[in-house]
MIKOL-561613 format. One record per residue: y, z negated, x negated of N, C-alpha, C in turn. Coordinates in steps of 0.02 Angstrom, whole numbers, plus 50000, padded with zeros to 5 digits. Atoms other than C-alpha are relative to their C-alpha. Layout:
N
> nY, nZ, nX, caY, caZ, caX, cY, cZ, cX
> Y, Z, X, Y, Z, X, Y, Z, X
...
END
This chain:
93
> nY, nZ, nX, caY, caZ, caX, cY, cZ, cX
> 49985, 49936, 49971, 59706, 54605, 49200, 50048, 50037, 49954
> 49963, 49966, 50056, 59790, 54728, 49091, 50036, 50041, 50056
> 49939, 49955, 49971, 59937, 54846, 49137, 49975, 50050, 50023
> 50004, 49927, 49940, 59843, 55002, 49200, 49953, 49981, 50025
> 50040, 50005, 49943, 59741, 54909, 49312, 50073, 49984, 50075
> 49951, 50002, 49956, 59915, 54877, 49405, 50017, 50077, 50037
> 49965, 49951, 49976, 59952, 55002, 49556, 50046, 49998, 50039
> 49925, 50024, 49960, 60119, 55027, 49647, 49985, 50054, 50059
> 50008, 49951, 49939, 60118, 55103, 49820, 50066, 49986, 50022
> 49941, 50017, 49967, 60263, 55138, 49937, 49969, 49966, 50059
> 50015, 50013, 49928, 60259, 55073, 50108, 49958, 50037, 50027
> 50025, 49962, 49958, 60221, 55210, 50168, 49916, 50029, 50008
> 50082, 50003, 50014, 60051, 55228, 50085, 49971, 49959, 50008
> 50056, 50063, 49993, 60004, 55062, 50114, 49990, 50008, 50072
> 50029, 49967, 49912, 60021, 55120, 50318, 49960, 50015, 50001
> 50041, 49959, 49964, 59927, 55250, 50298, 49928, 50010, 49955
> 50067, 50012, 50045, 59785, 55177, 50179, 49950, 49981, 50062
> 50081, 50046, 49980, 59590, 55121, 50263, 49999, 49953, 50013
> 49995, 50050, 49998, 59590, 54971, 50333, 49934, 49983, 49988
> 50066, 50008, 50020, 59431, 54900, 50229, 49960, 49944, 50036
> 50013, 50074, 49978, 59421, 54723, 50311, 49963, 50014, 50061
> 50029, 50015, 49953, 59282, 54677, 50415, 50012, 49951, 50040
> 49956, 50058, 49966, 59367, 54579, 50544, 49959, 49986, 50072
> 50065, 50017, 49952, 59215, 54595, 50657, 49967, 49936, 49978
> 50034, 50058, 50047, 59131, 54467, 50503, 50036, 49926, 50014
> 49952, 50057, 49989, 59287, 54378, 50521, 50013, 49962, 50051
> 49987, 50019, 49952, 59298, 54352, 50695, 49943, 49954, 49984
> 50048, 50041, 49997, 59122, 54298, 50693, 49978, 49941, 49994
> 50024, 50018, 50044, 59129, 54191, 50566, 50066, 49935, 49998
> 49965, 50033, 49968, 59276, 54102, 50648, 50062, 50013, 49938
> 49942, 50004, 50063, 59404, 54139, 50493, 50053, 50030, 50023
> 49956, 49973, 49985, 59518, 54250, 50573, 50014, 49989, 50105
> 49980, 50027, 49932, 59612, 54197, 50753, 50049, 50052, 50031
> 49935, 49945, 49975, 59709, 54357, 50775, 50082, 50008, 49960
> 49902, 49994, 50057, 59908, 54419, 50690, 50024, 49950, 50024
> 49954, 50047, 50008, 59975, 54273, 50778, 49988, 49940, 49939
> 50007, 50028, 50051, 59877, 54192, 50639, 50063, 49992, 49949
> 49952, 49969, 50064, 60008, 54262, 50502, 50082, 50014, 50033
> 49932, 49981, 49977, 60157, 54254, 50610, 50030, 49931, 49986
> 49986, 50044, 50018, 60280, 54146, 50537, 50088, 49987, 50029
> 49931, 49986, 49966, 60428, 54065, 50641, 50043, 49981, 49943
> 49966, 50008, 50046, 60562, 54086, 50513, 50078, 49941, 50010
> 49940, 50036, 49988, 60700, 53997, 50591, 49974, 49920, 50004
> 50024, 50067, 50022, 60588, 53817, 50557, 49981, 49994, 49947
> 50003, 49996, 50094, 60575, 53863, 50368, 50053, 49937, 49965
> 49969, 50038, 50042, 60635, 53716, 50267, 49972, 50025, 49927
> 50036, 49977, 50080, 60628, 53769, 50084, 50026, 49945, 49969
> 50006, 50046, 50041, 60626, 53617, 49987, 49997, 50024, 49917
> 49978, 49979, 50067, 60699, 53621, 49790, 49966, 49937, 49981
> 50009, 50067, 50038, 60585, 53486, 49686, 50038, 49986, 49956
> 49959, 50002, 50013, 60684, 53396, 49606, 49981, 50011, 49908
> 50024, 50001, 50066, 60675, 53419, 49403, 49938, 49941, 49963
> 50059, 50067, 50035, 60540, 53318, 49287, 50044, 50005, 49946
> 49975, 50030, 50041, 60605, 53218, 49154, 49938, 50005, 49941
> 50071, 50009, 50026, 60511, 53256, 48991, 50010, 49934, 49948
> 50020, 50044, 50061, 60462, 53121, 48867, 49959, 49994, 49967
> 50064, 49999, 50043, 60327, 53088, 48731, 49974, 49918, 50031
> 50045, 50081, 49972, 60203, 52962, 48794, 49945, 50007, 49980
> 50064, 50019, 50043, 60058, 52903, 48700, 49930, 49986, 50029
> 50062, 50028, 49959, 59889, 52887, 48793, 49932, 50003, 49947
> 50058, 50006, 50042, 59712, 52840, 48736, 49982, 50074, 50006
> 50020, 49925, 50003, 59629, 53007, 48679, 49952, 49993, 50059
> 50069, 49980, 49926, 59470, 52981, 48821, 50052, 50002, 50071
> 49975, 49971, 49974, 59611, 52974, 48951, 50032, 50054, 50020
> 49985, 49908, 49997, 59697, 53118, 48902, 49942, 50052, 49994
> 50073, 49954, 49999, 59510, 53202, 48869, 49986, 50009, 50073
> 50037, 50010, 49937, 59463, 53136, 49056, 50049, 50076, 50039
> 49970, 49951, 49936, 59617, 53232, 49148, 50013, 50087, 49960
> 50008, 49923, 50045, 59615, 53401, 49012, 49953, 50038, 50016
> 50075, 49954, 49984, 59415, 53405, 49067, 50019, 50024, 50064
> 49987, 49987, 49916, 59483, 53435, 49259, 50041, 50090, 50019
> 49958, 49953, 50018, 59571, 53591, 49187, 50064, 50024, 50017
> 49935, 49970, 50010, 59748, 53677, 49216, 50029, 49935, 50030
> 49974, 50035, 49957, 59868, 53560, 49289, 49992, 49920, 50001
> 50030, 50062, 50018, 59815, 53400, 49199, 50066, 49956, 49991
> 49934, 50045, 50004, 60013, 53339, 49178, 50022, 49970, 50060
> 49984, 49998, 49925, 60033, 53367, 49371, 49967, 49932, 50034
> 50073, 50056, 49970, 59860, 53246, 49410, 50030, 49940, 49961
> 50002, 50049, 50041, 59931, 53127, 49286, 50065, 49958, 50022
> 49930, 50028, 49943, 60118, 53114, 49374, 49978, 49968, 50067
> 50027, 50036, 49930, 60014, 53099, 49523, 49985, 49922, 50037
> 50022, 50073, 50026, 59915, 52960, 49479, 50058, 49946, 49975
> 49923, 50069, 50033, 60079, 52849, 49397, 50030, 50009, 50060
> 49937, 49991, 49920, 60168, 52930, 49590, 49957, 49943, 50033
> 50057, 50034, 49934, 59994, 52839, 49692, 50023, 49927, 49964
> 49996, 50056, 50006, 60020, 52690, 49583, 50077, 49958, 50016
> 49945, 50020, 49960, 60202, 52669, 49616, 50028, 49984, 50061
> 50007, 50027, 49915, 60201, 52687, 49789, 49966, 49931, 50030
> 50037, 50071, 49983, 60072, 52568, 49800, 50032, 49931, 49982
> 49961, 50059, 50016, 60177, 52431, 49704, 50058, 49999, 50039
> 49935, 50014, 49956, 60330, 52477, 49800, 49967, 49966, 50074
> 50027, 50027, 49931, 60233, 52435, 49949, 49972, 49916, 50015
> 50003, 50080, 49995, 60188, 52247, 49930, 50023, 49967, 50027
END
């Protein structure tokens, strides 16, 4: 997306824009359950801070690192994962 596909509205135009959404489709179609859908009780908000990652150089066979690169973005994340599922599992014995 490039910079003059970005538009800025005030509030006040976004009021008093078209509402485009077929929410007849939606009902239908079971996806939409009404605004209490999107109502969010704020006073049971826990915001959770992860805690930092530790980086290091670690050496893997190239077809492993090929396997989780083919799965695309987010291949460091799947890979913590995987070493998190196996840990757990040993802590658990």
């Amino acid at each position: 997306m490039s910079g003059k596909d970005i538009r800025r509205y005030t509030a006040e135009e976004l009021e008093n824009m078209e509402d485009l959404t077929d929410w007849e489709r939606l009902k239908a179609e079971g996806d939409y359950e009404g605004p209490a859908e999107f109502e969010v009780n704020w006073s049971k908000v826990r915001v959770v801070i992860p805690e930092p990652k530790t980086q290091l150089t670690l050496r893997l066979d190239a077809d492993v690192l090929d396997f989780f690169k083919a799965q695309g973005k987010g291949y460091q994340t799947r890979i913590n994962a995987v070493l998190r599922a196996y840990m757990e599992a040993q802590e658990g014995r």
